[in-house]
C-alpha positions as CSV (number, residue, x, y, z in Angstrom):
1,X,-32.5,25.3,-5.2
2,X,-31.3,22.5,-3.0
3,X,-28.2,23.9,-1.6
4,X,-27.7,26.5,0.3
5,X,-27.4,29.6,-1.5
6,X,-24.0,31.7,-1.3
7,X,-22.2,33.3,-0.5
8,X,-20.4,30.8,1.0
9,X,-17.2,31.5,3.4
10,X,-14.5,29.4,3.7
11,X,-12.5,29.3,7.0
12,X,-8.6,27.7,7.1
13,X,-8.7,24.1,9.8
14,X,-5.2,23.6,9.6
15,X,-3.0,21.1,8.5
16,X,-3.7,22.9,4.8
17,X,-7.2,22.3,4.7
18,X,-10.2,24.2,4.8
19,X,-13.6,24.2,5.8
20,X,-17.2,25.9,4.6
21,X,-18.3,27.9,7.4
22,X,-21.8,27.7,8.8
23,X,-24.7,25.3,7.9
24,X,-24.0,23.0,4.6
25,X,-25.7,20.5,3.5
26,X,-25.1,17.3,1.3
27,X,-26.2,19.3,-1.7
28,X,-23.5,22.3,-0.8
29,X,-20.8,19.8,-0.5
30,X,-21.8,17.8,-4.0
31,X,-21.7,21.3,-5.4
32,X,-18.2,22.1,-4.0
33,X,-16.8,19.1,-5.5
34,X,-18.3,19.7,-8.5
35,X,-16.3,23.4,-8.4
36,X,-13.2,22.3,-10.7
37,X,-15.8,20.4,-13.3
38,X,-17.6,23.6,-13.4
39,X,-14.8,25.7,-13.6
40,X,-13.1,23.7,-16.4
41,X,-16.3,23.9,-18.3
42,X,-16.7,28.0,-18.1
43,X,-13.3,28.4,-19.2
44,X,-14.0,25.8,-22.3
45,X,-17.3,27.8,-22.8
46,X,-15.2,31.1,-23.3
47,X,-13.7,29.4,-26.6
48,X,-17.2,29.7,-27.9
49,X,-17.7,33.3,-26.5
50,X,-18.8,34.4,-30.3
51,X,-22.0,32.0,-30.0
52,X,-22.7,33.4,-26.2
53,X,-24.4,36.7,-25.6
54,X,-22.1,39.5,-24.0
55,X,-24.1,39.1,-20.7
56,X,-23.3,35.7,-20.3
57,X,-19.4,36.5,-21.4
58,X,-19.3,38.9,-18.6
59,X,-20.7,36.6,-15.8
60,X,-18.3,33.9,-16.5
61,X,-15.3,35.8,-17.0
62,X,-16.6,36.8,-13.8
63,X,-17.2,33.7,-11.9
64,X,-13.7,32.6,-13.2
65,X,-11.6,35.5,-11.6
66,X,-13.8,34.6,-8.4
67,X,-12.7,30.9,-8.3
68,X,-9.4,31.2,-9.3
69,X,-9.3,34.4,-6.6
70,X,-8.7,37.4,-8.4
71,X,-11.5,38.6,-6.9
């Protein structure tokens, strides 16, 4: 694992921006912009939730609700 593992906190800068909180590196911040790829991919995955076991259902429902901040 290259970056650094979570969980991360984000802090507000300002200006409507904000920041990850304590040491990144490179890798952390490919990974953050790869967020809304990822994201779009879970929720495409969910359209083949029949072919997925439940266990994987459940942690990207899960990992959804956490980047869209419902949890």
């Amino acid at each position: 694992m290259r970056y650094t593992p979570g969980p991360w906190k984000m802090v507000y800068v300002g200006g409507g921006d904000w920041d990850l909180q304590g040491p990144v590196t490179q890798e952390d911040w490919t990974l953050a912009a790869a967020a809304p790829d990822l994201l779009e991919a879970l929720e495409d995955m969910l359209g083949w939730q029949t072919l997925a076991p439940d266990d994987v259902v459940v942690a990207a429902r899960a990992a959804i609700a956490k980047a869209l901040g419902e949890i």
